[in-house]
C-alpha positions in Angstrom: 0.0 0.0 0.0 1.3 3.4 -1.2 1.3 6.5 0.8 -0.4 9.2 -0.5 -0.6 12.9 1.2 -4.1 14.4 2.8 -5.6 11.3 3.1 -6.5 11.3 -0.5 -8.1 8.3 -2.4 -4.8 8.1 -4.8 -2.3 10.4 -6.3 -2.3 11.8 -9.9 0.7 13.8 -11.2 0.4 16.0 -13.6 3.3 16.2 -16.3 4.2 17.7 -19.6 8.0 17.9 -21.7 8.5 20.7 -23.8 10.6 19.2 -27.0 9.1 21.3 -29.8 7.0 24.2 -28.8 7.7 26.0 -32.7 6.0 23.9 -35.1 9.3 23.7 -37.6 10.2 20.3 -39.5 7.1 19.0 -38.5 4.6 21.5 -41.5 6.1 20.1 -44.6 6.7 16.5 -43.3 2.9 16.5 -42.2 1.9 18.7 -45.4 3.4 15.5 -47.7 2.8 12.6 -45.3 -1.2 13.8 -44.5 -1.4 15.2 -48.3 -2.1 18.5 -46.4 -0.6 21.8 -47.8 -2.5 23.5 -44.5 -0.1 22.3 -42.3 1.9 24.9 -44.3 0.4 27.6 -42.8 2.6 28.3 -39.5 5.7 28.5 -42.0 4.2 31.5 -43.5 1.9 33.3 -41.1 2.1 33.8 -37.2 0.6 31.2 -36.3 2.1 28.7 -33.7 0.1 25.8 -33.2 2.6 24.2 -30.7 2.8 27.2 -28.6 0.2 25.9 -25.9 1.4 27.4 -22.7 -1.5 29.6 -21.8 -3.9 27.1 -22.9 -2.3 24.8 -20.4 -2.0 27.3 -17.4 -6.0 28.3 -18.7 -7.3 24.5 -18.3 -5.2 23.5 -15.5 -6.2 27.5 -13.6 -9.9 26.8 -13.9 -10.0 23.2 -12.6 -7.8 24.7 -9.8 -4.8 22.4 -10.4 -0.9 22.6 -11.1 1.6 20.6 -13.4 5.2 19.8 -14.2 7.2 21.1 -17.0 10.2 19.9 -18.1 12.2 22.4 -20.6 14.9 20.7 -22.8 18.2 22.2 -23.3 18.9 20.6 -26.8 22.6 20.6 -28.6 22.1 21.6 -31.9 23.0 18.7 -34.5 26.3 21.1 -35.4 27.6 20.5 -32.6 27.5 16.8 -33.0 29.9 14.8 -34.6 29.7 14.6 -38.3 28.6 10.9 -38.1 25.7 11.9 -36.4 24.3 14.2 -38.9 23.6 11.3 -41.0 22.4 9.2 -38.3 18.7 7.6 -38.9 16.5 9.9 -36.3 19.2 12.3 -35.8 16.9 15.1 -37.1 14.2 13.8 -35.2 16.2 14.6 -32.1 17.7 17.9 -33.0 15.8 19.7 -35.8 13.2 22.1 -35.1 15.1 22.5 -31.2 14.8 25.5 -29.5 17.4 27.9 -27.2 16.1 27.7 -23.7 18.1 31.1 -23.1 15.8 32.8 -25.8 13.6 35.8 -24.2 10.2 33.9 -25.6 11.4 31.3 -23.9 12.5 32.3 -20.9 9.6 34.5 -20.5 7.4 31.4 -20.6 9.1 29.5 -17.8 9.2 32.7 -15.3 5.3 33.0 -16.4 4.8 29.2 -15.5 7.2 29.7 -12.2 5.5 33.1 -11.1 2.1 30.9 -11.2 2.5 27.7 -9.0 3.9 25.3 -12.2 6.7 23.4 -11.6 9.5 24.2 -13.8 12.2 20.9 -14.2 14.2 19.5 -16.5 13.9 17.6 -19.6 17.6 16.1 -19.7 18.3 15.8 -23.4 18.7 12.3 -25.8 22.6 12.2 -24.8 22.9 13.5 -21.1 21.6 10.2 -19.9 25.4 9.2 -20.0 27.0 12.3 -19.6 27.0 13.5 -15.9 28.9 16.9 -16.6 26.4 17.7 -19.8 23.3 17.0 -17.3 24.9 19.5 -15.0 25.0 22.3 -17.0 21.9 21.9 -18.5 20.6 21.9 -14.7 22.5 24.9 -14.2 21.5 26.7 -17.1 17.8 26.3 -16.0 18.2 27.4 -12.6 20.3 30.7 -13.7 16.8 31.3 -16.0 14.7 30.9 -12.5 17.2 32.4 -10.0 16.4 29.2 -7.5 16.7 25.3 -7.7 14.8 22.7 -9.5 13.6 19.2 -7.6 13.4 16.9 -10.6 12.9 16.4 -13.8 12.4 13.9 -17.4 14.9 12.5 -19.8 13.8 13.0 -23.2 13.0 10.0 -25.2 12.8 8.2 -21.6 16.2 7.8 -22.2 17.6 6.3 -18.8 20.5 3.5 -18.1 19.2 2.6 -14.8 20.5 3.2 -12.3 23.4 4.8 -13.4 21.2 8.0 -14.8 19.5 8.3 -11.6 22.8 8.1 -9.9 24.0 11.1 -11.9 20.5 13.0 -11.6 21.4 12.6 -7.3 25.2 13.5 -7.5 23.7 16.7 -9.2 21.3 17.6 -6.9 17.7 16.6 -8.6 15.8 14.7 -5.8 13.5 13.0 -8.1 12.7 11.7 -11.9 10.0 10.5 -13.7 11.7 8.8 -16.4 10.4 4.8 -15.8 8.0 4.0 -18.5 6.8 3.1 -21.9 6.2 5.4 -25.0 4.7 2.5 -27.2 2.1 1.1 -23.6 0.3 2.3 -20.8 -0.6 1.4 -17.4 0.7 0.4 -14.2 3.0 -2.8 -15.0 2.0 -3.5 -11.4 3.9 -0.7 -10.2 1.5 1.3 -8.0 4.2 3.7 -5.7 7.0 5.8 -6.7 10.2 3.8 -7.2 13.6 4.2 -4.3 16.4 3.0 -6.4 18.9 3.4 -3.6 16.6 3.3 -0.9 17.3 7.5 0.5 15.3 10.1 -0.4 15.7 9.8 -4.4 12.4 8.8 -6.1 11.7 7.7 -9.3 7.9 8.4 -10.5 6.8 5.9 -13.0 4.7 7.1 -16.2 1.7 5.7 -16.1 0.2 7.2 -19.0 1.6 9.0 -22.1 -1.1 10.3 -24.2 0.3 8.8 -27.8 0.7 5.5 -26.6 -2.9 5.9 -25.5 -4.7 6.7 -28.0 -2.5 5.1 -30.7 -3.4 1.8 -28.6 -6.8 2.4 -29.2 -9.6 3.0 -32.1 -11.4 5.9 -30.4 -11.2 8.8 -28.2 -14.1 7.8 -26.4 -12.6 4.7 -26.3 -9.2 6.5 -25.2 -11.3 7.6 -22.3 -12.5 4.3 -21.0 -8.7 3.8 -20.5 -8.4 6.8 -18.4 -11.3 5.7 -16.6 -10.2 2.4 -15.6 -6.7 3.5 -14.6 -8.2 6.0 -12.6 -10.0 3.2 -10.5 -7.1 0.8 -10.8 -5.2 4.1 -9.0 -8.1 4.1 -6.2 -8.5 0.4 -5.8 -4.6 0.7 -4.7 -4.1 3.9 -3.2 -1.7 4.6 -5.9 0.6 7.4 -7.7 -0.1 7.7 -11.2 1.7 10.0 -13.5 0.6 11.2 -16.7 2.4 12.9 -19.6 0.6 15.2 -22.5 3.1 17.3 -24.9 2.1 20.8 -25.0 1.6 20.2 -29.1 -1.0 17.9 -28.6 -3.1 20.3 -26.6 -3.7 21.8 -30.2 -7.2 20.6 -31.1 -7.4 21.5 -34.6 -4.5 19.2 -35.4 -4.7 16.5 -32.7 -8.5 16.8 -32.0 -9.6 14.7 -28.6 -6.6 15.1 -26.6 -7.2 18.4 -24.5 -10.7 17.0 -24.1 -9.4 13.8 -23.1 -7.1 15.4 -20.6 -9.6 17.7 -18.9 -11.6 15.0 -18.3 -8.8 13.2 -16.9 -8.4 15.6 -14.3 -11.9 16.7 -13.2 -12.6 12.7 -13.2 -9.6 12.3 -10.5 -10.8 15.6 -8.7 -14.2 13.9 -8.5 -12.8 10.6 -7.2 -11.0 12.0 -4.3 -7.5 12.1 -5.8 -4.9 14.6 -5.3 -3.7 16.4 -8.4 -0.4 18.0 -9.1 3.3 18.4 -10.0 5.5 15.8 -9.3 7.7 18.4 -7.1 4.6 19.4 -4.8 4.2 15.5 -4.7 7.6 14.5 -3.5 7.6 17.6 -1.1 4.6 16.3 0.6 5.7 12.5 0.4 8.9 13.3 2.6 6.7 15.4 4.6 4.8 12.0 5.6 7.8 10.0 5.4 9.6 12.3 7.7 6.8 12.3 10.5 6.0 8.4 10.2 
């Protein structure tokens, strides 16, 4: 049996990783792939369908909840190795990135700070080896909020366990929700947060990223009986469940269903009893009870 703060039915943490928030690569790759010449249209105009921050803090405001954000600190693929340029994926990984030390950018995080949101960090594809690139990503990130961060996401879920969540405690993060599956969903019948070295590092495992849920299954309706029973598998065990939705896909007109799906997500674990958040606000409360049991 888990132990969750306040006495609340379970735990539902409330996560999102910033990879792309400029729609780049993505228009003329959709534009040829969908046979779509609209998806054209952010090239060309100012719109910036991946820019869903203050739809985010909107939703999340009215239902009276927080979230976790996890900003990436990409290299960009120039400063790679030749031989990675032609890599298969590379420009999957490193196109379309963005400079976390832009204004727009740090502008957003402050705004998210200021507000109550977690700010953390979404290590990028290669730090998961690479203690001293980790740390400076960390650092750069804390410079931008003038205070610490608790935790944080690799991208890609790229961990080598434990050794990545030995270099996330040698650098000071205190948590990381990196344990999970970006093809499945569920539990895996792991129903608490994870103690890889039995202290005061925890590991939160991803319960449910919202592609591999909906890609899983034929509907959104559908999509949202899943929710639904994971919600009650979470109450049956007086579990933590984390959830991960990409800013992107809050963008209805080109990934219709998913905002809906993660409103109702929320105001369906408010309803049940749960207690939403961040994962930082969660792990600040958890060694709260941990300390004074």
């Amino acid at each position: 049996m888990t132990s969750v703060p306040d006495d609340s039915a379970f735990a539902l943490c409330l996560t999102h990783d910033v990879d792309r928030p400029y729609k780049t690569y993505q228009a003329p790759y959709y534009a040829v792939t969908e046979r779509d010449p609209s998806q054209l249209r952010s090239l060309v105009t100012a719109e910036r369908p991946y820019w869903q921050f203050d739809a985010i803090r909107s939703l999340e405001a009215e239902l009276g909840v927080r979230s976790s954000f996890y900003f990436l600190n990409e290299k960009p693929l120039r400063e790679k190795p030749p031989r990675e340029w032609v890599r298969p994926g590379a420009w999957q990984l490193y196109a379309g990135r963005y400079d976390i030390t832009d204004d727009e950018i740090v502008d957003a995080i402050r705004t998210l700070d200021r507000g109550g949101w977690e700010i953390g960090l979404h290590g990028s594809y290669d730090s998961y080896d690479d203690r001293d690139r980790l740390a400076a990503e960390k650092a750069t990130l804390e410079s931008i909020l003038g205070h610490e961060i608790v935790g944080g996401r690799q991208h890609y879920l790229n961990v080598d366990r434990p050794r990545t969540w030995r270099y996330h405690r040698e650098i000071g993060l205190r948590y990381d929700a990196s344990l999970g599956s970006s093809d499945d969903y569920g539990f895996d019948g792991r129903y608490d947060v994870v103690r890889p070295f039995d202290d005061e590092f925890v590991v939160f495992p991803l319960t449910i990223m919202e592609t591999a849920l909906v890609e899983n299954t034929p509907s959104i309706d559908r999509a949202w009986s899943e929710c639904r029973r994971l919600l009650t598998e979470a109450a049956e065990n007086d579990a933590v469940a984390t959830v991960l939705w990409h800013p992107r896909y809050m963008n209805e007109a080109e990934f219709p269903g998913y905002r809906r799906l993660y409103r109702r997500l929320i105001e369906e674990a408010l309803a049940m009893g749960a207690w939403v958040g961040p994962c930082g606000e969660y792990y600040d409360r958890l060694e709260t009870v941990t300390a004074n049991a």
